[in-house]
C-alpha positions in Angstrom: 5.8 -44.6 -17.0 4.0 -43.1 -13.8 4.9 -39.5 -13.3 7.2 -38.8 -10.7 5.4 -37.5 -7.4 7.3 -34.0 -5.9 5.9 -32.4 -2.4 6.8 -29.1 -2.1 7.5 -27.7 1.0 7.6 -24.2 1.2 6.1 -21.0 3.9 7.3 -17.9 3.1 9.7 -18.7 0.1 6.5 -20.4 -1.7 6.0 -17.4 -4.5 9.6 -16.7 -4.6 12.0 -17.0 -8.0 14.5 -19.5 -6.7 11.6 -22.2 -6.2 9.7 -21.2 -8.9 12.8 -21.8 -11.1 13.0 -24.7 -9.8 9.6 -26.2 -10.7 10.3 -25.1 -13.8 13.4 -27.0 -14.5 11.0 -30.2 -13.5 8.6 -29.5 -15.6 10.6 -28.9 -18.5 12.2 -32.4 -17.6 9.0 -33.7 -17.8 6.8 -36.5 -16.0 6.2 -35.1 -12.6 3.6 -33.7 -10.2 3.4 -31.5 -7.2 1.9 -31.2 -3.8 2.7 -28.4 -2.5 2.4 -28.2 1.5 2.6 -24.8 3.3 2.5 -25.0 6.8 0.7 -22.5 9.1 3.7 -21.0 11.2 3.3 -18.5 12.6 5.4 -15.3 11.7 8.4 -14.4 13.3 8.1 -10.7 13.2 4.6 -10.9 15.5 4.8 -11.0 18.7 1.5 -12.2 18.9 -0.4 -14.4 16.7 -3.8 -16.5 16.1 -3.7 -20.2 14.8 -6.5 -18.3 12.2 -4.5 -15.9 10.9 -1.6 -17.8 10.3 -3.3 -20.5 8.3 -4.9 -17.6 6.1 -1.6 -16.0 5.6 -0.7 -19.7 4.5 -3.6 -20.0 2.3 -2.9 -17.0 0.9 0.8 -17.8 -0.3 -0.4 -21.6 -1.4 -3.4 -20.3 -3.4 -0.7 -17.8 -5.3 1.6 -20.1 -5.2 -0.2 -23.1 -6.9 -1.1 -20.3 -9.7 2.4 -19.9 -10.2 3.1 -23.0 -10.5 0.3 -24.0 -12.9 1.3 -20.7 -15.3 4.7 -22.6 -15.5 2.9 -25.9 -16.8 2.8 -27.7 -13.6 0.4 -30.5 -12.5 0.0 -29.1 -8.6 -2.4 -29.1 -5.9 -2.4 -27.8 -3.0 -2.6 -28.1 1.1 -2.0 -26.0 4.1 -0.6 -28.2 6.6 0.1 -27.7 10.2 2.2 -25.5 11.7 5.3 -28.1 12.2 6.5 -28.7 8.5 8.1 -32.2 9.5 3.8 -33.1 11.1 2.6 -31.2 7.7 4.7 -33.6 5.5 3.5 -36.5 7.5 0.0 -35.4 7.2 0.6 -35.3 3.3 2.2 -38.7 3.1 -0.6 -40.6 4.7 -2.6 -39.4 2.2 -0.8 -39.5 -0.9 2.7 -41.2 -1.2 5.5 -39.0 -2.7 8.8 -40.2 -4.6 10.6 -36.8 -3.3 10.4 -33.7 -1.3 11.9 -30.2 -2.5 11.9 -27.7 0.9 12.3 -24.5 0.1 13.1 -22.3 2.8 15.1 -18.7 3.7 18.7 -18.3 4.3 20.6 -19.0 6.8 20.6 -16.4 9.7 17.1 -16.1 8.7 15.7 -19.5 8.4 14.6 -21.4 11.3 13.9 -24.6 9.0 17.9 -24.7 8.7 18.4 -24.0 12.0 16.6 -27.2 13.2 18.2 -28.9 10.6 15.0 -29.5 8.9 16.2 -30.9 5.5 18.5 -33.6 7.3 15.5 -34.6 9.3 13.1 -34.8 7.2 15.4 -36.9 4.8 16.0 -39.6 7.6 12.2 -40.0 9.0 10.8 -39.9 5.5 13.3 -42.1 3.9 13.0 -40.0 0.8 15.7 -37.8 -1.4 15.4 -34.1 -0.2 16.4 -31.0 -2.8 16.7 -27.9 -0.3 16.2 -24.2 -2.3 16.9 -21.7 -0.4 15.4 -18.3 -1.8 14.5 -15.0 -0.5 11.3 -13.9 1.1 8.4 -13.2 -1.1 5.0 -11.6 0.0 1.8 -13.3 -1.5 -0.3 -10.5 -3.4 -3.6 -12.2 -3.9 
């Protein structure tokens, strides 16, 4: 049996417990990789911002991130994406099809991914089953 293909979505929830839990639930399940997909937004609390350093602060939290992920036992790689997460999914899915897409984002009040309704859209364009985490911001330290 092929193993099951997860992207991750996830920007500044990517090093946080509540998805980290969750990727290791999966892998304890068994049969499944990751992509994990961080998209460059910019952050909210800046009032001004470069395209530059939002994809290193991205970089930064997938690099940390996909060593998380790997301590845990997961198969991962991964991508920053652009700074739309519904054009960085696309992006991904050209390249490498995906049976299922866990978006992790912040709470609501906080998160701007629920307040575009991000996990119902991205379910209907992609045609795939979504799993939304929500967790709590979480600083990269590398």
């Amino acid at each position: 049996m092929e193993a099951r293909r997860i992207l991750v979505v996830a920007n500044q929830t990517a090093c946080g417990a509540e998805l980290l839990r969750e990727i290791r639930r999966r892998v304890a399940e068994g049969g499944c990789t990751f992509t994990l997909v961080v998209p460059a937004t910019p952050p909210q609390e800046h009032a001004t911002w470069t395209e530059g350093e939002a994809h290193e602060v991205a970089r930064a939290r997938m690099e940390e991130a996909v060593d998380r992920f790997r301590r845990e036992g997961a198969e991962v790689k991964g991508v920053v994406g652009d700074s739309s997460p519904a054009l960085a999914i696309a992006d991904v899915l050209i390249l490498s099809p995906q049976d299922e897409i866990i978006l992790s984002t912040l709470p609501p009040g906080a998160s701007r991914w629920l307040k575009k309704d991000l996990p119902h859209r991205v379910e209907q364009r992609f045609g795939l089953p979504v799993t939304t985490i929500i967790g709590e911001r979480s600083e990269a330290t590398t």
